[in-house]
C-alpha positions in Angstrom: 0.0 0.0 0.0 1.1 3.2 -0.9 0.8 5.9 2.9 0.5 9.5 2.3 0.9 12.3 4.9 -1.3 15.4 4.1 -0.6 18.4 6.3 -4.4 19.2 7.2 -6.2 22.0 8.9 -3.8 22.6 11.6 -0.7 23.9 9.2 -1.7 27.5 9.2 -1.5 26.7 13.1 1.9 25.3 13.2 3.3 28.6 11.3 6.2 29.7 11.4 7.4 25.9 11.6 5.3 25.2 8.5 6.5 27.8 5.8 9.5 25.5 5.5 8.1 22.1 5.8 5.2 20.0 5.6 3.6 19.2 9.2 5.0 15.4 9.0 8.5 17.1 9.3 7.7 18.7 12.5 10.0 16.7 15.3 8.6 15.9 18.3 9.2 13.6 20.9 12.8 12.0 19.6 11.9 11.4 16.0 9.8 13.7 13.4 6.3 12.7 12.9 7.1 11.1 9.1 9.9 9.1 11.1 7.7 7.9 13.2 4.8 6.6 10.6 7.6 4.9 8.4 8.2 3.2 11.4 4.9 1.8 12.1 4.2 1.6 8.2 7.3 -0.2 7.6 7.8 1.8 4.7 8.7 5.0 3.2 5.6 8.1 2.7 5.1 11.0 0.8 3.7 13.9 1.0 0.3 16.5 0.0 1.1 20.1 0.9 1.4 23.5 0.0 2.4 24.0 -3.7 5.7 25.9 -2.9 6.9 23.2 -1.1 6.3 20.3 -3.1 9.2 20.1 -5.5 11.0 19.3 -2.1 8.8 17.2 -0.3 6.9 15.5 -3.5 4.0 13.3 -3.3 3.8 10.0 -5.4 0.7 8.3 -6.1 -0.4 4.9 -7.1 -3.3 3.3 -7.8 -4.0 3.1 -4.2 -3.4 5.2 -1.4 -4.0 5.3 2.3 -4.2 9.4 3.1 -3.1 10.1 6.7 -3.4 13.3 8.5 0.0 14.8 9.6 -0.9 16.7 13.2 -1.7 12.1 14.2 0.8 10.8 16.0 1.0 6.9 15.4 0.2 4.0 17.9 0.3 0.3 17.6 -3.6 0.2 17.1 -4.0 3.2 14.9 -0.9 2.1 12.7 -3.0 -1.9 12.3 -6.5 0.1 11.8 -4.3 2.4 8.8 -3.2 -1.0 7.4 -6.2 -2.7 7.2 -8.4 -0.1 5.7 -9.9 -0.9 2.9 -11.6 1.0 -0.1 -14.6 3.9 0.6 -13.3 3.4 4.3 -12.2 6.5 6.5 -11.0 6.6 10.1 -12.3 9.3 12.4 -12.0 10.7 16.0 -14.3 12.8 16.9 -15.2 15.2 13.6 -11.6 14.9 12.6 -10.2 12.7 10.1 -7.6 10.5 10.4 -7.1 8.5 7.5 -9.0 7.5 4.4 -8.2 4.9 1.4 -8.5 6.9 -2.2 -7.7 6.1 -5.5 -5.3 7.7 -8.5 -6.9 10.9 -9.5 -10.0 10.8 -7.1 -9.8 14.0 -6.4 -13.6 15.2 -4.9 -13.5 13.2 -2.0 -17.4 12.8 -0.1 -17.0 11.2 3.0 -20.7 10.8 3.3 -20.2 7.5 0.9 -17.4 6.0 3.2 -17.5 3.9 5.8 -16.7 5.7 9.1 -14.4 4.0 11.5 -15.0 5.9 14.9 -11.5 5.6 16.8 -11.9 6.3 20.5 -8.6 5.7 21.9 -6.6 8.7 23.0 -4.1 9.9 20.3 -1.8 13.1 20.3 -1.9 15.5 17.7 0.0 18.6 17.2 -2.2 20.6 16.1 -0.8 24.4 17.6 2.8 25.4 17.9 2.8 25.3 21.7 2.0 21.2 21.2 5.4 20.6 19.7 7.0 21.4 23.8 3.5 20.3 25.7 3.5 17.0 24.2 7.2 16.2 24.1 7.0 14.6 27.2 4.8 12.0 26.2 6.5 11.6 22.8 9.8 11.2 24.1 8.2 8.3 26.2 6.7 6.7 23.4 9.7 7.5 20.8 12.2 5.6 23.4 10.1 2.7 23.6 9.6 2.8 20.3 13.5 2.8 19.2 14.9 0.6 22.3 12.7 -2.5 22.1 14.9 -5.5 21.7 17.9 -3.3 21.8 20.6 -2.8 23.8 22.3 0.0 25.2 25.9 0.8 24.9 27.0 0.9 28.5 27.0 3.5 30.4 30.5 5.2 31.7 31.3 5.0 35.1 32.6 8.5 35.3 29.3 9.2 35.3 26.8 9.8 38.0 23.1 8.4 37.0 19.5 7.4 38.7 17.6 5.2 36.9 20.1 3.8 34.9 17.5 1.2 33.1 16.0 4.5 31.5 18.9 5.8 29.9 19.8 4.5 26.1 22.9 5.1 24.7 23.4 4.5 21.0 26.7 3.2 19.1 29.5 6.3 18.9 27.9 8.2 22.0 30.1 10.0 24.5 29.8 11.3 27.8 32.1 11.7 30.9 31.5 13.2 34.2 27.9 14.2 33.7 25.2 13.4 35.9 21.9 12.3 34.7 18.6 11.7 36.2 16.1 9.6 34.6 13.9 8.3 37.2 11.8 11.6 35.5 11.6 10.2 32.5 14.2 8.6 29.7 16.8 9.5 28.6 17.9 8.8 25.0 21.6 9.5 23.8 21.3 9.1 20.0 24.2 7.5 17.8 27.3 10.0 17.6 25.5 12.5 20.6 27.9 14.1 23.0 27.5 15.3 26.8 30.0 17.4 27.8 31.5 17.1 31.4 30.0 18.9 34.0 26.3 18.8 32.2 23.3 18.2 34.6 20.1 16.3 32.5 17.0 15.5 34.1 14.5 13.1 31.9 12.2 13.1 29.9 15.9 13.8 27.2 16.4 12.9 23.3 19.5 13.8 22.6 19.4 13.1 19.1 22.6 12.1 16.2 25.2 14.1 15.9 24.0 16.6 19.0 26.0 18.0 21.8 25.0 19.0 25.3 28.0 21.9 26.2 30.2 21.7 29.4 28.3 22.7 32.8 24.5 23.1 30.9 21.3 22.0 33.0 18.6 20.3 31.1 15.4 20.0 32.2 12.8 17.9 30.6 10.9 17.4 28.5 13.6 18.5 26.0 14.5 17.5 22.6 17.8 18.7 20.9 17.6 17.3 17.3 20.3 16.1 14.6 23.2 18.2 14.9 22.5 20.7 17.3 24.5 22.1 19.9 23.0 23.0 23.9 24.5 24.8 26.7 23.5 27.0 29.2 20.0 26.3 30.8 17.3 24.9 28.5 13.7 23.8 29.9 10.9 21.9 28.4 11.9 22.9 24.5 12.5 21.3 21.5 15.1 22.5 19.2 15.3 21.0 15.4 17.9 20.2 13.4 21.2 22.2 13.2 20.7 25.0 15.3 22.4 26.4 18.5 22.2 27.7 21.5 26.0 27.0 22.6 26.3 29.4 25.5 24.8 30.7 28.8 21.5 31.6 29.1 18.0 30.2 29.5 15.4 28.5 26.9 12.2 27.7 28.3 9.0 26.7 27.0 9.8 27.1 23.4 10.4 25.9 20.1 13.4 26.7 17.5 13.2 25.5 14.1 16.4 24.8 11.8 19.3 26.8 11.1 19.0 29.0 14.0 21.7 30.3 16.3 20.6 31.8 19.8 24.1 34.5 20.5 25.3 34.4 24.1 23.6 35.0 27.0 20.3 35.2 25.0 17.5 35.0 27.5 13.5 34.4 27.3 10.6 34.9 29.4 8.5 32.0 29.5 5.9 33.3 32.5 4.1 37.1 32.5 4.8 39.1 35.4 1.3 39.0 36.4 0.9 34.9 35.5 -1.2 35.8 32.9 -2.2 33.6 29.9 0.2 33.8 27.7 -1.0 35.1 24.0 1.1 34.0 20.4 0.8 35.8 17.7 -1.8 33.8 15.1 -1.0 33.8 11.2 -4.9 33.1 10.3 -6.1 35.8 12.1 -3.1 38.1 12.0 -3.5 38.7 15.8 -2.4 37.3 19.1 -4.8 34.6 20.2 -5.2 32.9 23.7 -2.7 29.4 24.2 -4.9 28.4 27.2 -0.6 28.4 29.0 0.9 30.0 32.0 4.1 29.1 30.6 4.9 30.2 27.2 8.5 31.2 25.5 9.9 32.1 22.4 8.7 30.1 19.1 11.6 30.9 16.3 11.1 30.5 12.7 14.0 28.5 10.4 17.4 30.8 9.8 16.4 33.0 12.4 19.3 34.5 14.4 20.0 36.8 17.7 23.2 39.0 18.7 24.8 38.5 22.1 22.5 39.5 25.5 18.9 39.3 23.3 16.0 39.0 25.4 12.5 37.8 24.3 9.3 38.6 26.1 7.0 35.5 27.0 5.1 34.1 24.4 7.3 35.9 20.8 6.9 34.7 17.6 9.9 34.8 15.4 9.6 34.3 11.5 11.6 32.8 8.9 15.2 34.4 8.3 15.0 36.9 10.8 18.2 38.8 12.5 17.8 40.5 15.9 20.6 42.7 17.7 20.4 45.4 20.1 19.2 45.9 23.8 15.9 46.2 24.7 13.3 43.7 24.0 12.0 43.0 20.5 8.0 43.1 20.1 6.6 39.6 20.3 6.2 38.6 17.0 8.8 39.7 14.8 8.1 38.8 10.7 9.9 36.5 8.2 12.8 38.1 6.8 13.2 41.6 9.5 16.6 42.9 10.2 17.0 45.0 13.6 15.7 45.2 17.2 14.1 47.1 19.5 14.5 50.6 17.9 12.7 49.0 15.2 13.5 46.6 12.2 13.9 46.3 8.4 13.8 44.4 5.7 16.3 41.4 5.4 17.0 41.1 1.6 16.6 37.6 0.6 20.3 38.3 -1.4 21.8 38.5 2.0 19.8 36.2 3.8 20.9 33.6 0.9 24.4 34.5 1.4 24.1 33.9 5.7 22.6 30.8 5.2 25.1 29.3 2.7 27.8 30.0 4.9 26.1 28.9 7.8 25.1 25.5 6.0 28.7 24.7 4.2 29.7 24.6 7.6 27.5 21.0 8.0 29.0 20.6 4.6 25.2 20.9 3.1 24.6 23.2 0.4 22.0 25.7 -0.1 19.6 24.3 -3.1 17.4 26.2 -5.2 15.0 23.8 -4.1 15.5 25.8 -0.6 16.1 29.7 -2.2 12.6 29.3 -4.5 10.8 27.8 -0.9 12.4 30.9 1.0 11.9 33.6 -2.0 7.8 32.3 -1.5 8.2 32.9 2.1 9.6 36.5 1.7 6.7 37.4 -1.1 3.7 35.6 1.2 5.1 37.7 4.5 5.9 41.3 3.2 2.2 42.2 4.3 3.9 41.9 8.1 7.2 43.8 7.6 7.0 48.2 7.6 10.4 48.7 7.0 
């Protein structure tokens, strides 16, 4: 059977995350939600989404095709129910769908000729930005057991000081030494080729994913997530970081999310609770306003490419864009568009010439190369974002 991941109703909700990638690219928990289906699918997917993106992230087609919503984490039971469906069948929970069998070209589809499937088991979606760090927790739980399952871990150095060894995974090519780690809180996963530097305090739920560092002397609280290639230091709390991004020194990350390609400068700081305790408000692409999160505790959520100078601080609950650069004292307003150049005293617009030339360098340092696959996806962002930026 061919699976297919569409991105849904809840991608205009997962903005800025979603300019640059479909909704089953999102990580969460210790592996990205596509990862994760292939997994249970025991096979590869593709992907329906926005037209700017899918020269990247292409969908193929066959004569028949299981469509699965995105924002659905997978389970055991959902992943069998997927599986087995079978033609003019749908699975639903609740009014939203979760999967439906099509064929080539069937491109009207009425659900009110299909077979509903009522599933009434609990599943997690991600269907808001401030999901991707509520429901790590619980991802990260599921991810480990997930990955670990007949496995076993590469043993743990005794340098190192550890409760609840049985919930801390190490995979081949991980290194640590003189750390001390805590997961009697929740596991602790140590992905192939990861590095904890000495001194570095962890507290589970932890994915550490391959090719990640935690930096001399940081404190991690979970439920974090430091993905593929990303460096950690300082104090970071219940956030999830994606691929290739830093923040290598001092200063505290809480509550938040930062997509790829971003660098946090030093001593970079963010609220995560209003001085009052307030609900925390994030700025909302659909409505271009700030809408309630229903949170007390609500940081920074930071767009892919998006940089800060040294000593930034970000109010509770800011949205940064796509490509952004912010410098200067002061704090920045709390949602900050795609491509703005400045700070405080006010911003301008980041030429996607120069933002091109920042990121190449910035990438040839993974030895990865800026595509035109990726210039043509950001040149869309700038065009569908100037109605944000003034300057």
């Amino acid at each position: 059977m061919n699976y297919i991941l569409f991105d849904g109703p809840s991608r205009n909700n997962l903005l800025p995350f979603t300019f640059t990638r479909p909704v089953a690219d999102i990580r969460v928990g210790i592996l990205t939600i596509r990862e994760k289906w292939e997994l249970f699918l025991q096979t590869t997917t593709t992907t329906v989404t926005e037209d700017y993106l899918s020269e990247k992230y292409p969908m193929v087609e066959m004569d028949e095709n299981i469509m699965i919503n995105a924002s659905c984490l997978p389970n055991l039971d959902l992943a069998t129910l997927i599986i087995n469906l079978k033609e003019n069948q749908a699975i639903f929970s609740g009014e939203d769908i979760i999967a439906f069998f099509t064929r080539e070209g069937q491109e009207d589809i009425d659900f009110n000729n299909y077979e509903a499937i009522e599933y009434t088991q609990d599943i997690i979606t991600i269907q808001h930005t401030w999901d991707i760090f509520t429901k790590n927790g619980v991802a990260i739980q599921e991810d480990f057991t997930l990955l670990t399952k007949d496995k076993t871990s590469q043993p743990i150095p005794v340098s190192n000081n550890v409760i609840a060894p049985e919930n801390i995974f190490l995979e081949a090519g991980a290194k640590l030494e003189f750390t001390t780690l805590n997961a009697s809180t929740g596991p602790i996963y140590i992905g192939k080729n990861a590095e904890v530097m000495e001194g570095a305090i962890a507290r589970g739920p932890l994915a550490l994913c391959e090719n990640a560092t935690i930096k001399l002397g940081a404190k991690i609280y979970g439920p974090t997530t430091v993905g593929r290639h990303s460096k950690v230091g300082g104090e970071v709390n219940n956030s999830v970081i994606f691929d290739f991004s830093n923040k290598g020194h001092d200063g505290f990350l809480g509550n938040s999310v930062l997509g790829e390609w971003c660098n946090l400068g030093a001593d970079t700081n963010n609220s995560n609770l209003k001085n009052n305790y307030a609900e925390v408000r994030l700025w909302d692409y659909q409505t271009s306003n700030f809408a309630k999160t229903g949170l007390q505790f609500c940081g920074l959520m930071m767009g892919d490419h998006s940089k800060c100078g040294i000593n930034t601080m970000f109010n509770t609950g800011t949205v940064i864009g796509v490509s952004t650069n912010i410098f200067g004292s002061g704090f920045p307003r709390n949602f900050v568009p795609s491509f703005s150049w400045g700070g405080n005293s006010g911003f301008t617009t980041y030429l996607t010439k120069k933002a091109f030339e920042v990121a190449k360098v910035v990438m040839s340092r993974r030895k990865i190369e800026l595509s035109e696959q990726d210039k043509a996806i950001l040149e869309h962002i700038f065009e569908e974002t100037k109605q944000y930026r003034r300057g």
